[in-house]
C-alpha positions as CSV (number, residue, x, y, z in Angstrom):
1,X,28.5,-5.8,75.7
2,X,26.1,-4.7,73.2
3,X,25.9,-6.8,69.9
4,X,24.7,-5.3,66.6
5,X,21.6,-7.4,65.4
6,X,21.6,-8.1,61.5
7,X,18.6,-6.7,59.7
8,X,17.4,-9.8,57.2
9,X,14.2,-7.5,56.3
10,X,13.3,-7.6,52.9
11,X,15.0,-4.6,51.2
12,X,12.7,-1.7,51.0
13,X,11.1,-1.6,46.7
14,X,11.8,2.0,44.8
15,X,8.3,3.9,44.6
16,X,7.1,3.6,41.0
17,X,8.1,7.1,40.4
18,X,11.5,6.8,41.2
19,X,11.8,4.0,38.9
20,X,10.9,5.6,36.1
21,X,13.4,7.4,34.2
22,X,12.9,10.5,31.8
23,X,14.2,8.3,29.0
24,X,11.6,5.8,29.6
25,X,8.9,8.5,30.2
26,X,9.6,10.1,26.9
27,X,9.8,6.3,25.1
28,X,6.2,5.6,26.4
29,X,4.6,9.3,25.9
30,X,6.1,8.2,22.3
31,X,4.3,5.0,22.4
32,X,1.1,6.8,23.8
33,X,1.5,9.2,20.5
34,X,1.8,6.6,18.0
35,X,-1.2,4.4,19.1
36,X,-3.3,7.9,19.6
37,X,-2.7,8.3,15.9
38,X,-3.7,5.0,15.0
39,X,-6.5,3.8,17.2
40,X,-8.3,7.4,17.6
41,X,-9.6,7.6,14.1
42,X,-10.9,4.0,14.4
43,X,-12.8,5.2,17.3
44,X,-14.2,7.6,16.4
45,X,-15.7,5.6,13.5
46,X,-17.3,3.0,15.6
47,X,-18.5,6.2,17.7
48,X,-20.0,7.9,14.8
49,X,-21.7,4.9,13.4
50,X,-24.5,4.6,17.0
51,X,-24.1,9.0,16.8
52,X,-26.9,10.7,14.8
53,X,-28.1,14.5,14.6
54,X,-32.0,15.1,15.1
55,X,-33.7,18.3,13.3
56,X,-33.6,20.0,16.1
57,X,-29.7,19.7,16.1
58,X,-29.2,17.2,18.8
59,X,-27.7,13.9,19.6
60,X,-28.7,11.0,20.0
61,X,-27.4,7.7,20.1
62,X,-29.2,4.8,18.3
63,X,-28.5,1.7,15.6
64,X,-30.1,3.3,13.0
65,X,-27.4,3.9,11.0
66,X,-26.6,0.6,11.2
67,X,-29.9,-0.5,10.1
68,X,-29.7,2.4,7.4
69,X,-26.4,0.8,5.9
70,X,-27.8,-2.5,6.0
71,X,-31.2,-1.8,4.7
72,X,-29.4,-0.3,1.6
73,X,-30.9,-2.6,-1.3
74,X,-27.1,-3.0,-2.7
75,X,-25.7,-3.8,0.2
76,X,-25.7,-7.6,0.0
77,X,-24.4,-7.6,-3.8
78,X,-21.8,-4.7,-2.8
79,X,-20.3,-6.9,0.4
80,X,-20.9,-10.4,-2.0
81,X,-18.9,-8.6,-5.1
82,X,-16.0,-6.9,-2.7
83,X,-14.9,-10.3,-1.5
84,X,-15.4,-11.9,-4.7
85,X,-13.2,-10.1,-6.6
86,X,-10.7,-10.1,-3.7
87,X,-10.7,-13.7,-3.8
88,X,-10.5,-14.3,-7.7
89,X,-7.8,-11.5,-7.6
90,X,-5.8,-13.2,-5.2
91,X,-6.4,-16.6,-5.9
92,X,-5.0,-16.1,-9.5
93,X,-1.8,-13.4,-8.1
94,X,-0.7,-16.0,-5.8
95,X,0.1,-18.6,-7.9
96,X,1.6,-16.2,-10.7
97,X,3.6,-14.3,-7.6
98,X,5.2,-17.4,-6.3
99,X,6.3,-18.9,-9.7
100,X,7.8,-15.3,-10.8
101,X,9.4,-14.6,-7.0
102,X,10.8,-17.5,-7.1
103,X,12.3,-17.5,-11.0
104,X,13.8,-14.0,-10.0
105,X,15.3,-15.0,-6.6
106,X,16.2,-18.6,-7.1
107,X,17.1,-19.0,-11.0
108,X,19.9,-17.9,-13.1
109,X,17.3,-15.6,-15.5
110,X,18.7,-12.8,-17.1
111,X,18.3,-9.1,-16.2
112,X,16.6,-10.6,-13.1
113,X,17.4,-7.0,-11.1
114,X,15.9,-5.2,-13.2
115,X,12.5,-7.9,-13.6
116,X,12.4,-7.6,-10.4
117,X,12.1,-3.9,-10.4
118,X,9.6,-3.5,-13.1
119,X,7.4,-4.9,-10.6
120,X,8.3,-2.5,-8.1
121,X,7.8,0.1,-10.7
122,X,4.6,-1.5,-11.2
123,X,2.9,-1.4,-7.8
124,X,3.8,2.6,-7.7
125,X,2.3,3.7,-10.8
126,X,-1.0,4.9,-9.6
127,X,-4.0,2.3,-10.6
128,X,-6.7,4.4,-12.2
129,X,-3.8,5.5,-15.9
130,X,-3.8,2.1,-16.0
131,X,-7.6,1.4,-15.9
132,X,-7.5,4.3,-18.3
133,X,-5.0,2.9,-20.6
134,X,-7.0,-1.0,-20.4
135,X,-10.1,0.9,-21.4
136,X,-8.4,2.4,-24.5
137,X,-6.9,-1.6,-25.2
138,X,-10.2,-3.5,-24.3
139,X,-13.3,-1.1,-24.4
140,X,-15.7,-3.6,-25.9
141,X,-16.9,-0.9,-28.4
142,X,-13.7,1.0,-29.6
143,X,-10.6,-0.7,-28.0
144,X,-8.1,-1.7,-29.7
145,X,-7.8,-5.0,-29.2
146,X,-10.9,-5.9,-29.7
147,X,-11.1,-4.0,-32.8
148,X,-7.9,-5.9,-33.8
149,X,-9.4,-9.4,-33.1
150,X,-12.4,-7.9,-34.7
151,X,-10.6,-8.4,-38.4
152,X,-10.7,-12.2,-37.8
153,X,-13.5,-14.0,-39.8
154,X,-14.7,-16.5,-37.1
155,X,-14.3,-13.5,-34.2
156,X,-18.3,-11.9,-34.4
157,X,-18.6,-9.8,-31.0
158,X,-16.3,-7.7,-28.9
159,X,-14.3,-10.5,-27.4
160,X,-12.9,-8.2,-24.5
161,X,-15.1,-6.4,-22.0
162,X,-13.1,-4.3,-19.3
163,X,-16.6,-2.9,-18.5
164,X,-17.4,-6.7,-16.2
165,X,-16.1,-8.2,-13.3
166,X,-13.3,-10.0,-15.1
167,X,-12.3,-6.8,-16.5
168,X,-12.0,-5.3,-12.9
169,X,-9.7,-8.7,-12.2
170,X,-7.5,-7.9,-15.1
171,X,-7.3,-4.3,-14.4
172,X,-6.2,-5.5,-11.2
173,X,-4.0,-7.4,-11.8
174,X,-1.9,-6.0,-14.5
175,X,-1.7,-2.6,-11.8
176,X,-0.6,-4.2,-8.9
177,X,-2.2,-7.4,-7.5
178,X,0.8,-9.4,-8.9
179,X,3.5,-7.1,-8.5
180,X,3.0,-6.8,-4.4
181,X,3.1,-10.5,-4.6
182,X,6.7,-10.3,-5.9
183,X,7.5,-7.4,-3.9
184,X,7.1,-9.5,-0.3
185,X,8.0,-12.6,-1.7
186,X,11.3,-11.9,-3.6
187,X,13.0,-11.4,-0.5
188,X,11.9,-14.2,1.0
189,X,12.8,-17.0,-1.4
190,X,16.2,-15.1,-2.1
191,X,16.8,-15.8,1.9
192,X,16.0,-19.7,1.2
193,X,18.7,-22.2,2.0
194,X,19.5,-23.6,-1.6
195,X,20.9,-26.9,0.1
196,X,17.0,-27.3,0.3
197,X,16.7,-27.7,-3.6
198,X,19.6,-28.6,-4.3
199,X,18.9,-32.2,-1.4
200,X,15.1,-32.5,-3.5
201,X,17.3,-33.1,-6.8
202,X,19.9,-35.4,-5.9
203,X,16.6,-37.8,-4.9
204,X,15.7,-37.0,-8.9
205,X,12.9,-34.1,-8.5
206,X,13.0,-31.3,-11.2
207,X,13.0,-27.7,-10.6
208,X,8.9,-27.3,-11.0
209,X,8.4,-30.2,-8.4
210,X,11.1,-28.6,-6.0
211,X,9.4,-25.6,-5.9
212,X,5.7,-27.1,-5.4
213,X,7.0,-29.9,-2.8
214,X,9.6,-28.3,-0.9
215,X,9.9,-24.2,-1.7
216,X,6.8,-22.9,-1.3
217,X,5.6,-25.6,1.1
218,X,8.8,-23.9,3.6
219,X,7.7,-20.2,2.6
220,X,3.9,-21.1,3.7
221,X,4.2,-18.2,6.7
222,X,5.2,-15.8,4.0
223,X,3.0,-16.8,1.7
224,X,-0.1,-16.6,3.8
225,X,1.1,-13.1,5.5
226,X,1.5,-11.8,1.1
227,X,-2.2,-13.2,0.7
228,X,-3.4,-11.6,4.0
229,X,-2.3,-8.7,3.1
230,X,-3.1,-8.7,-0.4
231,X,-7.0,-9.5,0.6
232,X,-6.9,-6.4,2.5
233,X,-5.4,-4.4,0.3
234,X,-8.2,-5.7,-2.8
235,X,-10.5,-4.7,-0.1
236,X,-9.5,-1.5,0.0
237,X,-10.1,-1.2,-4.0
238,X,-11.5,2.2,-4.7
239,X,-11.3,3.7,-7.9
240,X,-10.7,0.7,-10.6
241,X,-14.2,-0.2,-9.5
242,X,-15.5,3.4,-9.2
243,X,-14.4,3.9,-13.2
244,X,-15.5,0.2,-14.3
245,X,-17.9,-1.0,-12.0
246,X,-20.7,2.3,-11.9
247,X,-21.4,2.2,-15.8
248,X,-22.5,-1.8,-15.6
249,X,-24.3,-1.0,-11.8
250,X,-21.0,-3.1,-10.0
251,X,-20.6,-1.7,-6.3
252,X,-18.4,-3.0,-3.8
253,X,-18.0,-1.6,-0.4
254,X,-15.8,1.0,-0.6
255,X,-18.1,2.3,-3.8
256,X,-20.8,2.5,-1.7
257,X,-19.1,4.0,1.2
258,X,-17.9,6.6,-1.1
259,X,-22.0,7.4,-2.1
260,X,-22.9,7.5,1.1
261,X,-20.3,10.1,2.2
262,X,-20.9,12.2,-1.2
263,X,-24.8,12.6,-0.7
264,X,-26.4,15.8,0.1
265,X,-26.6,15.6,3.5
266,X,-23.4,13.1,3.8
267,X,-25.2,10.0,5.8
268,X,-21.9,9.3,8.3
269,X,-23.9,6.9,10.7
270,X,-24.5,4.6,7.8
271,X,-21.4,5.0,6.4
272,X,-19.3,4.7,9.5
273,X,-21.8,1.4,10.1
274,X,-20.4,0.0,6.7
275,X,-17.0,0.9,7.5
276,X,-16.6,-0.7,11.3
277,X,-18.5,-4.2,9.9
278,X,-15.4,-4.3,7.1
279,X,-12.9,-3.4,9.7
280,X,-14.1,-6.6,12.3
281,X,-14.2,-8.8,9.1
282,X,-10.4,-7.9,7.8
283,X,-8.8,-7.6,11.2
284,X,-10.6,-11.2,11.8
285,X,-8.4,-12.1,9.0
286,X,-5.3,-11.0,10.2
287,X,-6.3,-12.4,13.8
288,X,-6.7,-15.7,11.6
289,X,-3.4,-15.5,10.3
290,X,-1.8,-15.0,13.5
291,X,-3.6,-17.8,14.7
292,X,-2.5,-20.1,12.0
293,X,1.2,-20.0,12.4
294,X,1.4,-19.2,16.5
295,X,2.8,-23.4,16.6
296,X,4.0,-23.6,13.5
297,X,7.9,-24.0,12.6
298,X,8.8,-23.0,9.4
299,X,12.9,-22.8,10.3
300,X,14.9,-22.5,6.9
301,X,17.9,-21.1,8.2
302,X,20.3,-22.8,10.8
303,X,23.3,-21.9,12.0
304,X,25.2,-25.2,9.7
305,X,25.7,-22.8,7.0
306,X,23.6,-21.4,4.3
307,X,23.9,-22.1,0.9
308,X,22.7,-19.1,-1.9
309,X,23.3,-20.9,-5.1
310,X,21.2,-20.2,-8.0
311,X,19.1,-22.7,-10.1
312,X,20.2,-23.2,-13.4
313,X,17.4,-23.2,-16.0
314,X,19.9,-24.3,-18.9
315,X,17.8,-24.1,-22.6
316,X,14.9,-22.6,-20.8
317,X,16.9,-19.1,-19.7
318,X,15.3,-17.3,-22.4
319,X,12.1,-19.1,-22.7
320,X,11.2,-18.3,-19.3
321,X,13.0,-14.5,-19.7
322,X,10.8,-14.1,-22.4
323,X,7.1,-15.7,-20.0
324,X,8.1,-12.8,-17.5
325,X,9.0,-10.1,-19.9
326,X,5.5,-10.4,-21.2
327,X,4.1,-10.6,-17.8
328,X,6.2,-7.2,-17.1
329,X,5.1,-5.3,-20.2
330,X,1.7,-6.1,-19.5
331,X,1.7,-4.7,-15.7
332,X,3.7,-1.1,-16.8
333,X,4.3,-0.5,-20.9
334,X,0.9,-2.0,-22.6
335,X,-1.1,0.3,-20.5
336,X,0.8,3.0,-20.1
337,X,2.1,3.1,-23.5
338,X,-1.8,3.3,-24.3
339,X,-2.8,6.0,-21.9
340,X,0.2,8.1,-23.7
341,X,-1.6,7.4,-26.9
342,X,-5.0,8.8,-25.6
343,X,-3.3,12.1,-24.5
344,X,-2.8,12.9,-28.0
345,X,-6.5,11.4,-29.6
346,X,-9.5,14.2,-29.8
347,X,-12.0,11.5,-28.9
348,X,-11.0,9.3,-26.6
349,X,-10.8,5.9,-28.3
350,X,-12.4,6.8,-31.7
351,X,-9.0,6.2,-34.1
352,X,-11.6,5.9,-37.4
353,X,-12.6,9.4,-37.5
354,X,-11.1,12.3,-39.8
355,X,-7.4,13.3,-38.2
356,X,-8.2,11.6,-34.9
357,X,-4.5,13.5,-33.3
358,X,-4.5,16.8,-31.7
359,X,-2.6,18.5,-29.3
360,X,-5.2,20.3,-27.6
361,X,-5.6,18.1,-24.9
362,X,-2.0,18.9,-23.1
363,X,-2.7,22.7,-24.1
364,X,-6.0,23.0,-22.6
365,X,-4.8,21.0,-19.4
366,X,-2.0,22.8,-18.9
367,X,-3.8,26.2,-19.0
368,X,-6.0,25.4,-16.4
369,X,-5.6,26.5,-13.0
370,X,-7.4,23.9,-11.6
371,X,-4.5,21.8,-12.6
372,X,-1.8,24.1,-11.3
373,X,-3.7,24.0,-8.0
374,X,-3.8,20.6,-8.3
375,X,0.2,20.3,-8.8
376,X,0.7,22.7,-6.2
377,X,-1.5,20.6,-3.8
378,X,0.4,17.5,-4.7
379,X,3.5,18.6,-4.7
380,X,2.9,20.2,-0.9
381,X,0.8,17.5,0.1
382,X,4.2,15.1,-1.1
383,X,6.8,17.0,0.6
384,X,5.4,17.2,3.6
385,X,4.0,13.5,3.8
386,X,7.9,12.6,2.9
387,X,9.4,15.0,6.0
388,X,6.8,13.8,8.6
389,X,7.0,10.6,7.8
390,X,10.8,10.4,7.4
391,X,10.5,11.8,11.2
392,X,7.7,9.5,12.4
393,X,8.9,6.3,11.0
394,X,12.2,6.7,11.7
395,X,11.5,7.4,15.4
396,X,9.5,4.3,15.5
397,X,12.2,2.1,13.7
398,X,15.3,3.5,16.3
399,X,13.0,2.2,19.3
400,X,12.0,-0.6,18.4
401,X,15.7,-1.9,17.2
402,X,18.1,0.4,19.0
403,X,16.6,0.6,22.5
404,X,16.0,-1.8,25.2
405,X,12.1,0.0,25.7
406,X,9.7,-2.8,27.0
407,X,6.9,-1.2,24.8
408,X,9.2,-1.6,21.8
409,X,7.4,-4.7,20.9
410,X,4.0,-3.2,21.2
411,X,5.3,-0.4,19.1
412,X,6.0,-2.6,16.3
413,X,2.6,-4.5,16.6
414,X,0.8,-0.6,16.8
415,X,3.4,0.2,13.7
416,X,1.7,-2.5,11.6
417,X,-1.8,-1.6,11.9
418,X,-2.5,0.9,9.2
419,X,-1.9,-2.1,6.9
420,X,-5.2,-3.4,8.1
421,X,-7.4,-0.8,7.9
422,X,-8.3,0.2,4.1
423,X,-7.5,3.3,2.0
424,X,-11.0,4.9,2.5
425,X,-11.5,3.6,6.2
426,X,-8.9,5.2,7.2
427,X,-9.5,8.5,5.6
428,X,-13.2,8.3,6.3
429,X,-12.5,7.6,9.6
430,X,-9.6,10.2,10.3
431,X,-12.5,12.6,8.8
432,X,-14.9,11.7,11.3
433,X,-12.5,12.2,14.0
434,X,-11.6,15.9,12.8
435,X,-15.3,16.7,12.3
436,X,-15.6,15.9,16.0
437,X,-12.9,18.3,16.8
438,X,-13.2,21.0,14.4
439,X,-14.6,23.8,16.5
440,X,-11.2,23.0,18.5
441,X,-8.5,22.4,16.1
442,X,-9.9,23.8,13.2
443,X,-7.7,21.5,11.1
444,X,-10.8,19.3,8.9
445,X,-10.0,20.2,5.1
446,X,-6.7,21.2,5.2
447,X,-3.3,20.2,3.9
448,X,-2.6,18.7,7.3
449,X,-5.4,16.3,7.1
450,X,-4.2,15.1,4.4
451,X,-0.9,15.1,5.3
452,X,-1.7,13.2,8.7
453,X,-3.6,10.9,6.8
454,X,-0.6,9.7,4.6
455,X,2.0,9.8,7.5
456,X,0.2,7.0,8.8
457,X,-1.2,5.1,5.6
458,X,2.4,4.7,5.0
459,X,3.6,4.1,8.5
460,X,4.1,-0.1,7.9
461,X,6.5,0.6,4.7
462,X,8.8,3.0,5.9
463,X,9.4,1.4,9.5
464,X,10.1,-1.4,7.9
465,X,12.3,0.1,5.5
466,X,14.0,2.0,8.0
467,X,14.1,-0.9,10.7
468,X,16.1,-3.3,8.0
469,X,18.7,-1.2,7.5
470,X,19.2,0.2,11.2
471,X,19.8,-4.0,12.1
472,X,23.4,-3.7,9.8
473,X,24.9,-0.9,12.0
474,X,26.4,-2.8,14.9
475,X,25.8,-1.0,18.7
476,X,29.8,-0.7,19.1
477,X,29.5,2.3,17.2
478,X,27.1,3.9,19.6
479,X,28.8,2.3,22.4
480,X,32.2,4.2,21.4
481,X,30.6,7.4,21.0
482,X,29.1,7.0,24.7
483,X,32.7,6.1,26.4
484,X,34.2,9.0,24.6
485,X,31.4,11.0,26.5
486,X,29.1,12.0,23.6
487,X,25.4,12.5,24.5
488,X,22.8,10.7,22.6
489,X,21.7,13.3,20.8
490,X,25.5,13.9,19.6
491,X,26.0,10.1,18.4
492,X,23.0,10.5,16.7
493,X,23.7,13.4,14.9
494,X,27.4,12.8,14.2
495,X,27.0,9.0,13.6
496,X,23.8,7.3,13.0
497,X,22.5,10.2,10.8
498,X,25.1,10.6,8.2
499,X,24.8,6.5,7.8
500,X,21.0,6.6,7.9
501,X,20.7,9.3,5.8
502,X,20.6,7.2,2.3
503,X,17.6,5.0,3.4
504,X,15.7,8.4,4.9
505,X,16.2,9.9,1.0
506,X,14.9,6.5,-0.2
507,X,12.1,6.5,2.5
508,X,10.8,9.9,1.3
509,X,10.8,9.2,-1.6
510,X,8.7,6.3,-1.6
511,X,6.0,8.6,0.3
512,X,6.4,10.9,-1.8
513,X,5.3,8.3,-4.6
514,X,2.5,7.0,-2.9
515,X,1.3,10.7,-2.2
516,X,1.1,11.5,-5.5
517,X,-0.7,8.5,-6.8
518,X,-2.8,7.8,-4.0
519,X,-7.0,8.3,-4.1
520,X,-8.9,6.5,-1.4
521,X,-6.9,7.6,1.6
522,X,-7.9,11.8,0.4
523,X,-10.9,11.4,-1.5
524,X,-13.0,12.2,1.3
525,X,-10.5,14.3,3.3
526,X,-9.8,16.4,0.3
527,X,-11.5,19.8,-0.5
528,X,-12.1,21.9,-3.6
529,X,-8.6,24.0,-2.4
530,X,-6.7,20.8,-1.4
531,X,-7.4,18.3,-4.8
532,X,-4.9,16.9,-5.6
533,X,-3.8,15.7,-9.5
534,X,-5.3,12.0,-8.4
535,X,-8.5,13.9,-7.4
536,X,-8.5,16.0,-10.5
537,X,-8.0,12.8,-12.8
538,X,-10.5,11.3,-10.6
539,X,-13.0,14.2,-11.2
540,X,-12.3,14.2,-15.1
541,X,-12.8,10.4,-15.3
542,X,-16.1,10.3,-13.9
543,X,-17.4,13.6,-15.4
544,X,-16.3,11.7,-18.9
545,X,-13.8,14.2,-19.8
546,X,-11.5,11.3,-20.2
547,X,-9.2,12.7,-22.5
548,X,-8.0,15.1,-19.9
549,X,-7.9,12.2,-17.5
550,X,-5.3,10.7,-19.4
551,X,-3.4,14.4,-19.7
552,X,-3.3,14.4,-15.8
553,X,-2.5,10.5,-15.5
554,X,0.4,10.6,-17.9
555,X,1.9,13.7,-16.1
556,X,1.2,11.6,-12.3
557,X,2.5,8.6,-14.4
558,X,6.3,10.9,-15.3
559,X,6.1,12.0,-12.0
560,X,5.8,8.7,-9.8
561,X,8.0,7.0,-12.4
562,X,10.8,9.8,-12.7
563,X,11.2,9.4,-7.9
564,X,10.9,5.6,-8.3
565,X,14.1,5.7,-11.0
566,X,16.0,8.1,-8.2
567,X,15.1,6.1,-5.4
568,X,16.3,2.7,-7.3
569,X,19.5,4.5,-8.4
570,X,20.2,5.9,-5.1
571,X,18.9,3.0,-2.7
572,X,20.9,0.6,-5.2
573,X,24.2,2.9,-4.4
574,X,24.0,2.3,-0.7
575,X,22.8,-1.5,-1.0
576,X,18.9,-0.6,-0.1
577,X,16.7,-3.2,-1.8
C-alpha cells in the first residue's frame, strides 16, 4: 500500500514582482515624484557650489567658490546679523505669542474669533507695504511719529529710527513674526485640557501663574516646533532687510545671496556655497528639535474626559481686549493705514510742503504697462500655483491619511521639508537646477518656474490643511461605496470630492495669497516678462520711486486682503479653521 508523505517544506515566498501591486507601484512612483521635487533642487545647489566655468568654457570642479563666499569681507557681519536678528525677533515673538494664544484660546475675551483672525490676516499681508507704511510712521527724518514726538520740549532728536537693527525687529514683528506665533499656537492651547487650570487654581494659583507653571510648561513640544520654525522662517528674511538694511550698510545672508546672484557675471559657485552652509545650519536646527522631544511625554489629553471651559478674566475682559486690540492694530491698520496715505502724497513722506496730495500717483501707475504685465503675471502665476497645488497637496494628504501605503509616513516627513529650506534657497536653488537642464526642458524663466517654485514653497500648509479635514470623514463611507461595487475613482468623485471640495476652495486660496505677496521664493526665478506686482514694488522700492511702491503695495494689499476675507467667510461656513 502506498502512503502519501506530508510535505512540511517551508511554503515557497511570492517573487518580489508578484508582490507588488499596481496600486502600490503607482503610491511609490508618487512618493518617488514628490521627493524628486523636493531634494533635486537642493542637489543641485550643493552640486553647483564645487561646479565652476573656466574661460575657455569648461568645468571644473574645485572649492573655490566656497572660498569666494567666505572670503567676502561681509560675510562674517552678514552670517553674525542674520542670526541676530532671528534671535531678538523670536526671543521677543515668543513670549508675546504665547500670552496672546493663550488669552484668545483659553479666556472669555471678547471678539476673540475675529482677534484671532486679524492675526491671520496679518501674516498674509505681504511684508515689504508694511515696511513701506513703518518708514512713512518712523523715518527718523520725516515720519510721522517722530515728527509728532518731535513737538515735545524735552524730545531733541528723531526718537525713532526704522533705518537700524531694531527697526528691522519692529518691522518684523508688527508684519508677521508675532502673528505665526498665534497662528500654530492657537490651536494648540484651545486643544488643552482645562481640568489642568482649572486643578492649579483650586491649590490657590492665579491665571498668570497657571499659565507660566502649568500651560506653557505642557505646550513645550509646540512651543519649540513655533520657535523652530519661526528661526527659519526669520532666516529666510529677504526684503524688510533689503529696503532697511542697504541704506545703513546692514546685510544678512539672504541680502548677500541676492548680490551675488544679481552681479554681472552672476557668481553661482559662491552663492550656492552660501546657500548649502545656511541650509546644514537650519536643518541642524530642526534635527535638534527632533532630538529634543524623541523621549519626552507631553500627554494632555486622556481618554477620562476632556474639559474645554474657558477662563474667566472678570474686571479685566476689556482691559486685556483693549492690550490685544492695540497689539492687532499695530500688526495690520497702523501700517497699512499709512501706506494708503503715501499713495495719495507727491513726495513720499514730506506732509510740510505746498499741497502735499495728488492723485497722480494711482494715474501714472495705472497707465503703465509694466504694471498691467505685472497683474497679468500675478494673476497667472496665482491661479495656477492654486490648481497645482490644490492637485499636489491634496494627493499627498489622501495617502498619507486614507491609505494603508508603507511610504505614507515618509511622505509626510518629505511633505514637511520645504518648511526648512528658505524663501531664496529654495528659489535659488530650483534656478540652478533648471539652468542645468535648460538646453533640455527649456523651462528656466518661465511662468512654470515660478509656478513650480510656489507649488512646493507651500506644499507644508496645504497638506496640512487638507490632511486635518480628510481625518473627520470616517472610512465607512468609502467602505460603502466599495460593497456597492464603485471603483475608487468613482467614490472619489461621487463622495470624497463634493465633501472635500470646501477645504480645496480654501486651500487655493491661501496659495493664491501667498503667490501674490510672495518675493524671495521668485526674485531670482523671475524675468523681465514674468515680474510679478511684488517684483515690481520691489523694483520701485529700491530704484526710490517709493511713491509708486506704495501704489503697487496698496493694490497687492486689496488683493491679498479681499481672498483672505473669502477664504474666512467660506472656510468658517464649512467649520475650516
Amino acid at each position: 500500500m502506498k502512503i502519501d508523505t506530508l510535505d512540511l517544506s517551508p511554503p515557497q515566498s511570492k517573487s518580489f514582482a508578484s508582490r507588488i501591486d499596481g496600486r502600490t507601484l503607482f503610491l511609490s512612483l508618487f512618493l518617488a515624484l514628490i521627493a524628486f521635487l523636493v531634494f533635486t533642487p537642493l542637489l543641485f545647489l550643493l552640486y553647483g557650489s564645487i561646479e565652476a566655468l573656466r574661460p575657455d568654457g569648461t568645468t571644473v570642479y574645485s572649492l573655490e567658490g566656497w572660498r569666494q563666499a567666505f572670503d567676502n569681507p561681509g560675510i562674517v557681519g552678514a552670517i553674525y546679523t542674520s542670526f541676530a536678528l532671528a534671535v531678538a525677533r523670536q526671543s521677543i515673538s515668543i513670549v508675546i505669542g504665547i500670552f496672546l494664544a493663550w488669552l484668545i484660546a483659553r479666556t472669555d475675551i471678547p471678539l476673540r474669533g475675529w482677534l484671532e483672525f486679524s492675526f491671520w490676516l496679518s501674516y498674509f499681508i505681504p511684508s515689504l507695504p508694511i515696511a513701506l507704511g513703518w518708514i512713512l510712521l518712523l523715518d527718523p527724518k520725516y515720519g510721522l511719529i517722530n515728527q509728532w514726538l518731535s513737538a515735545l520740549p524735552f524730545i531733541t532728536e528723531p526718537l525713532f529710527n526704522v533705518y537700524s537693527f531694531w527697526g528691522i525687529v519692529w518691522v518684523h514683528l508688527s508684519a508677521s513674526t508675532i502673528a505665526i506665533k498665534v497662528m500654530l499656537l492657537t490651536p494648540a492651547f484651545r486643544n488643552l485640557d482645562a481640568a489642568l487650570e482649572e486643578a492649579s487654581h483650586v491649590a490657590g494659583a492665579g491665571s498668570l501663574k497657571t499659565l507660566l507653571r502649568i500651560a506653557a510648561p505642557i505646550m513645550m513640544p509646540t512651543i519649540l516646533v513655533a520657535l523652530v520654525l519661526g528661526l527659519i522662517r526669520s532666516l529666510e528674511a529677504f526684503e524688510i532687510e533689503l529696503v532697511l538694511g542697504r541704506p545703513i550698510g546692514l546685510h544678512v545672508f539672504s541680502t548677500l545671496i541676492y548680490s551675488f546672484m544679481t552681479r554681472e557675471p552672476p557668481q553661482f559657485a559662491p552663492a550656492s556655497a552660501l546657500g548649502s552652509f545656511f541650509l546644514v545650519a537650519l536643518w541642524s536646527m530642526v534635527v535638534f528639535q527632533r532630538f529634543f522631544l524623541k523621549e519626552k511625554s507631553y500627554t494632555t489629553v486622556s481618554g477620562r474626559g476632556f474639559s474645554a471651559r474657558l477662563i474667566g478674566l472678570g474686571r479685566w475682559r476689556w482691559p486685556t481686549l483693549g492690550f490685544v486690540l492695540i497689539i492687532a492694530l499695530c500688526t495690520t491698520v497702523v501700517p497699512i493705514g499709512s501706506l494708503f496715505l503715501a499713495t495719495f502724497m507727491k513726495l513720499f513722506g514730506y506732509f510740510h510742503i505746498p499741497d502735499p496730495w495728488t492723485l497722480d500717483n494711482w494715474q501714472q501707475v495705472l497707465k503703465d504697462p509694466i504694471l498691467l504685465r505685472s497683474m497679468q503675471n500675478t494673476l497667472v502665476l496665482g491661479v495656477s500655483a492654486a490648481g497645482f497645488g490644490i492637485f499636489l497637496s491634496s494627493a499627498v494628504a489622501y495617502i498619507i491619511v486614507k491609505t494603508k501605503f508603507r511610504g505614507r509616513a515618509l511622505l509626510d516627513f518629505i511633505s514637511w521639508i520645504p518648511w526648512s529650506i528658505p524663501g531664496i534657497l529654495l528659489g535659488m536653488a530650483l534656478g540652478s537646477s533648471l539652468l542645468l537642464i535648460h538646453k533640455v526642458v527649456p523651462i528656466y524663466g518661465t511662468m512654470f518656474a515660478l509656478v513650480l517654485a510656489m507649488a512646493i514653497s507651500g506644499l507644508p500648509l496645504t497638506v496640512q490643511v487638507i490632511k486635518a479635514f480628510l481625518m473627520q470623514f470616517a472610512d465607512e463611507l468609502e467602505e460603502a461605496s466599495e460593497v456597492a461595487g464603485a471603483s475608487w475613482y468613482t467614490t472619489f468623485r461621487r463622495i470624497l470630492l463634493p465633501l472635500l471640495l470646501p477645504c480645496l476652495i480654501v486651500v487655493g486660496l491661501l496659495e493664491f495669497i501667498a503667490s501674490a505677496r510672495n518675493i524671495s521664493t521668485v526674485v531670482l526665478l523671475a524675468t523681465g516678462k514674468t515680474r510679478t506686482m511684488a517684483l515690481l514694488m520691489l523694483d520701485y522700492s529700491a530704484g526710490a520711486e517709493l511713491e509708486k511702491a506704495t501704489v503697487v503695495g496698496a493694490m497687492i494689499v486689496l488683493m491679498v486682503v479681499s481672498a483672505a476675507v473669502v477664504a474666512r467667510i467660506f472656510g468658517g461656513k464649512f467649520g475650516i479653521r
